[in-house]
C-alpha positions in Angstrom: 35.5 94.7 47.8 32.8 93.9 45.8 33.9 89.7 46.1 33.3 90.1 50.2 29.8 88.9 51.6 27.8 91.6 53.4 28.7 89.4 56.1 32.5 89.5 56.0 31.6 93.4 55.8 30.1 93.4 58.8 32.8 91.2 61.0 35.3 93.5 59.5 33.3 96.2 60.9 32.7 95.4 64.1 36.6 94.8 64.8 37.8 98.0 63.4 35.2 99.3 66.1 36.2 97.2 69.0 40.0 98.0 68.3 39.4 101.6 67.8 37.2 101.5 71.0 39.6 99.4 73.1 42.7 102.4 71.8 40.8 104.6 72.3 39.7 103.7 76.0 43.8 102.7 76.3 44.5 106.2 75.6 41.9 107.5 77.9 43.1 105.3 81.1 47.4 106.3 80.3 46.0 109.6 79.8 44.2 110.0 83.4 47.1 107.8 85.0 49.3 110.4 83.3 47.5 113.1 84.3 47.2 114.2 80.4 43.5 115.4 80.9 43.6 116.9 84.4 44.9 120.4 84.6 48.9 120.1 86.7 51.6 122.1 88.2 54.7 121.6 88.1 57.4 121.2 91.1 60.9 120.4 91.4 63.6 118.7 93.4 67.3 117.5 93.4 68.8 114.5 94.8 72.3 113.5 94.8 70.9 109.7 93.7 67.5 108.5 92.0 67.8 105.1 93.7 66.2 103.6 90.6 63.4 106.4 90.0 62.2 107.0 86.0 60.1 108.8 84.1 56.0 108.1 84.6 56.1 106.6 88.1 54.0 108.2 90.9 53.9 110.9 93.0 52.5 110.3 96.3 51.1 113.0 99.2 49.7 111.3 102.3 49.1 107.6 100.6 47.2 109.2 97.6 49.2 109.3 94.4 48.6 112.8 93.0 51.3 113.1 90.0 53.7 111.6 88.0 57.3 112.0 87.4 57.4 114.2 84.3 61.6 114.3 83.6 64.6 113.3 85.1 67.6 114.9 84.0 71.3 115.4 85.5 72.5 118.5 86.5 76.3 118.1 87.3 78.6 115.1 88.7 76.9 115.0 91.8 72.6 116.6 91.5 69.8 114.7 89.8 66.9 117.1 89.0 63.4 115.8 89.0 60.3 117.5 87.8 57.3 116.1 88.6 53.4 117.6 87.4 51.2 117.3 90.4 47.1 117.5 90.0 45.6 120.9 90.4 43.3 119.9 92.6 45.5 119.2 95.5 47.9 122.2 95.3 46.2 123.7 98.4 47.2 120.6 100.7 50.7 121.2 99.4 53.0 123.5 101.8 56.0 125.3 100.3 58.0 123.4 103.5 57.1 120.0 102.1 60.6 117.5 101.7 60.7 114.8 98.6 62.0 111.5 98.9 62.1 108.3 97.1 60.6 105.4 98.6 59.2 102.1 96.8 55.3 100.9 96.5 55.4 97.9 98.3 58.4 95.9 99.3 59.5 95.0 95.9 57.5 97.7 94.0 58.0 100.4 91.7 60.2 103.6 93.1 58.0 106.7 93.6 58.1 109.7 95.0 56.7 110.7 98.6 55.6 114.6 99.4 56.1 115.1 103.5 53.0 117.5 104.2 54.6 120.6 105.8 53.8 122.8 108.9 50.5 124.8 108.7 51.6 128.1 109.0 54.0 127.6 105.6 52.6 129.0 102.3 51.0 126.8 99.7 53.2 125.5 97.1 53.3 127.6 93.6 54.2 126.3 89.9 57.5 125.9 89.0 59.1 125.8 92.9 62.0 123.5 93.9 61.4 121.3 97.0 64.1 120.3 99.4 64.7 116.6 99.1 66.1 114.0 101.8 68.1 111.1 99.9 67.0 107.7 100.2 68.5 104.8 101.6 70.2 102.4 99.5 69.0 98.7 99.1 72.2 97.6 98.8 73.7 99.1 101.7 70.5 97.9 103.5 71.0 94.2 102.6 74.8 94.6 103.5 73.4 96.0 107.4 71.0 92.9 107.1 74.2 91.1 105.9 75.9 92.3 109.0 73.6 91.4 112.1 72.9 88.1 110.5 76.6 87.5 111.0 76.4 88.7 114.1 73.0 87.1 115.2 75.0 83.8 114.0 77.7 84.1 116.1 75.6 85.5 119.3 72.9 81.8 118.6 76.7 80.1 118.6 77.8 81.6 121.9 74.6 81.3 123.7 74.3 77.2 122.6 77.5 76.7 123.9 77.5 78.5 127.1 73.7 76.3 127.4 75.7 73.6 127.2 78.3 73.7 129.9 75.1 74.9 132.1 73.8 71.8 131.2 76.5 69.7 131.6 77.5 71.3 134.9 80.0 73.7 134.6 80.3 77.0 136.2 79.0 77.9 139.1 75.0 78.5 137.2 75.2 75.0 136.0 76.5 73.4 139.5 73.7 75.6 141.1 70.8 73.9 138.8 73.0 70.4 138.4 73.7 69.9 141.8 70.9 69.2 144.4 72.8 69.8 147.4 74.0 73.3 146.9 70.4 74.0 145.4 69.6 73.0 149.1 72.4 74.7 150.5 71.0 77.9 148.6 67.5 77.1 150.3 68.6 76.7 153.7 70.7 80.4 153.1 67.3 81.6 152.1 65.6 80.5 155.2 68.4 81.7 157.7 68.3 84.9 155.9 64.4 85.1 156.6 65.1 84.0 160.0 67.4 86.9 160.5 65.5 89.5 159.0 62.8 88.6 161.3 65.3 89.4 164.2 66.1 92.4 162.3 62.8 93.5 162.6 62.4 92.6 166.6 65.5 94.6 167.1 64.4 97.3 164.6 60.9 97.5 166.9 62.6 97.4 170.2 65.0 100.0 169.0 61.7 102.3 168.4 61.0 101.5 171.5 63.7 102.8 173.0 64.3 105.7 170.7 60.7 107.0 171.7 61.7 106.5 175.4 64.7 108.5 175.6 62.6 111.6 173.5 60.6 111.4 176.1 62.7 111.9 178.9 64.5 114.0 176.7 61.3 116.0 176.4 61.5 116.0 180.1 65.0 117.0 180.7 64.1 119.8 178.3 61.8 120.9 180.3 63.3 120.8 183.5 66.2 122.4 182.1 63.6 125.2 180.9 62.4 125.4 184.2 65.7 125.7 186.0 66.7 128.4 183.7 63.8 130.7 184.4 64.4 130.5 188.0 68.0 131.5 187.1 66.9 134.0 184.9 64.9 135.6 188.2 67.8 135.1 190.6 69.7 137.1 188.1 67.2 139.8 187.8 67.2 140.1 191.8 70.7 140.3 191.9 71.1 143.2 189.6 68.3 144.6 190.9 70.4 144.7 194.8 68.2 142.6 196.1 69.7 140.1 199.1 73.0 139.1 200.5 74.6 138.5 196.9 73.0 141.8 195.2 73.7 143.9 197.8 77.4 142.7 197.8 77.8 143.2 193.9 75.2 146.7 193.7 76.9 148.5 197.1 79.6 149.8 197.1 79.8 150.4 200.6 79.2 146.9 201.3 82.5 146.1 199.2 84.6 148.6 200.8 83.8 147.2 204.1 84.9 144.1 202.6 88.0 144.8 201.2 88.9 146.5 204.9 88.3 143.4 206.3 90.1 141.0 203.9 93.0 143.9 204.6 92.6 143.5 208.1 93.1 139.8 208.1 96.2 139.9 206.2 97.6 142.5 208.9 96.8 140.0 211.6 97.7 137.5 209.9 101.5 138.9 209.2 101.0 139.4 213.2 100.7 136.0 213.7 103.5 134.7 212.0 105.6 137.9 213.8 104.6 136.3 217.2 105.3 132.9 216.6 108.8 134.1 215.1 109.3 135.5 218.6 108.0 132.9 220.4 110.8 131.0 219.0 113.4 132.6 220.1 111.6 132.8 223.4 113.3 131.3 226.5 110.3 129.2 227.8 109.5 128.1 223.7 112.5 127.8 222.6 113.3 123.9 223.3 109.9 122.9 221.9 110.5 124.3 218.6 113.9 122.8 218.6 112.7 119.2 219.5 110.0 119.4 216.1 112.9 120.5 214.1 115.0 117.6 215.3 111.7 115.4 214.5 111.0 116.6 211.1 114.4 116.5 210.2 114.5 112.2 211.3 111.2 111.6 209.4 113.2 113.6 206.3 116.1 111.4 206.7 113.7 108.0 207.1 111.6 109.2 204.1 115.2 109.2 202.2 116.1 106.0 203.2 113.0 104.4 202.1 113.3 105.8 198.8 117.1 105.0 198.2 116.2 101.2 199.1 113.5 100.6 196.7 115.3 100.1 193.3 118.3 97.6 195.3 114.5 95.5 196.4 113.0 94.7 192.6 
């Protein structure tokens, strides 16, 4: 040492400091992004597949990464367990109902690991607990779906040209509609018969109001009338029960009706009378050659009525 130059001595120095400064300052910053310094707790949660995820990548609670992924280890053939240490500091904002899943930083990041927040009513989360997990989609199954509708975008693109096409070139009833002028005009001229009609519509539809408000009105009428009619009915009726005129006093006394029924007995008496007298008066002396002379006549018309009737199917 003795050969060097105070000068060499010092260079050497001076970069023994800087490197043991820029360690020492690398240890520092992998020590806060490992959370080496910061006081942690520790949380847990299982997945059926990683997707990817390792040791030292982030933890992240509402866009703010707040722990690392301490250990990854496999329980059996079918659960991954993964413990991650998560800064003190934010324990509080961490409910016991929070889910973990993997998701990526950035579209073609680093895995990490996303905390849900919970519901505010669940507890806070303590050291050592096991979250529930939701498994994360795979990129490979996603690029097949992507895979998928491209194909079927393709063939969608392919259809859609060719069915442009015969549009274009005429085809079909759409492309003889925009190809061909005259049923274009034919289709205007239906347009303009149809407004035409709808404006008749519309005259018929009013004068139909018209009418409609007519006949409520002298239905209104008629109701009214019929009201009226009714209440005089209604007094008739009351008279009537009450004896009062010709048609009461036939219905309400009795006396009335027994006179009646005499008379209707008596007129059936006279009238068996009758017919006893005229009986007689044909076998009278003086009668009796008029009677005969109508039964000779009504027995000719019978016979002439019989004729007429026999001689009308030998006419058609």
């Amino acid at each position: 040492m003795d050969n060097y130059s105070p000068t060499f001595k010092a260079r050497l120095g001076l970069f023994i400091f800087v490197g043991l400064a820029i360690f020492v300052i690398a240890i520092f910053f992998i020590g806060k992004q490992q959370n080496l310094f910061n006081p942690v707790f520790k949380v847990t949660a299982n997945f059926h597949n990683v997707s990817g995820l390792r040791v030292g990548n982030n933890v992240r609670f509402s866009g703010i990464d707040v722990g690392v992924i301490d250990n990854i280890r496999i329980i059996n053939d079918s659960t991954v367990q993964v413990d991650m240490l998560i800064r003190r500091n934010v324990q509080e904002f961490i409910k016991a109902d929070s889910r973990a899943t993997i998701g990526s930083s950035g579209i073609i990041g680093d895995r990490i690991l996303i905390l849900a927040q919970g519901s505010n009513k669940a507890a806070i989360v303590k050291d050592g607990q096991h979250l529930m997990a939701d498994e994360p989609l795979e990129t490979d199954a996603i690029l097949a779906s992507l895979d998928n509708t491209a194909a079927d975008v393709e063939i969608i693109a392919h259809e859609l040209a060719e069915v442009m096409s015969n549009i274009n070139s005429g085809k079909g009833m759409l492309g003889q509609l925009i190809v061909d002028s005259a049923i274009a005009g034919n289709v205007s001229q239906t347009i303009a018969n149809f407004m035409k009609s709808s404006e008749g519509l519309d005259e018929t539809i009013e004068v139909t109001k018209e009418n409609v408000f007519e006949f409520m009105e002298k239905l209104q009428l008629t109701v009214a009338r019929t009201e009226i009619a009714s209440n005089a009915l209604g007094e008739i009726m009351v008279k009537i029960n009450s004896g009062e005129g010709t048609l009461g006093m036939l219905i309400q006394d009795t006396t009335m009706a027994e006179n009646l029924d005499q008379t209707l007995i008596n007129l059936k008496q006279s009238s068996k009378g009758l017919d006893e007298n005229m009986e007689a008066l044909k076998h009278s002396i003086l009668f009796r050659r008029y009677f005969r002379k109508q039964d000779e006549k009504n027995e000719r018309e019978r016979i002439d009525k019989e004729k007429e009737i026999s001689s009308e199917p030998g006419e058609h």
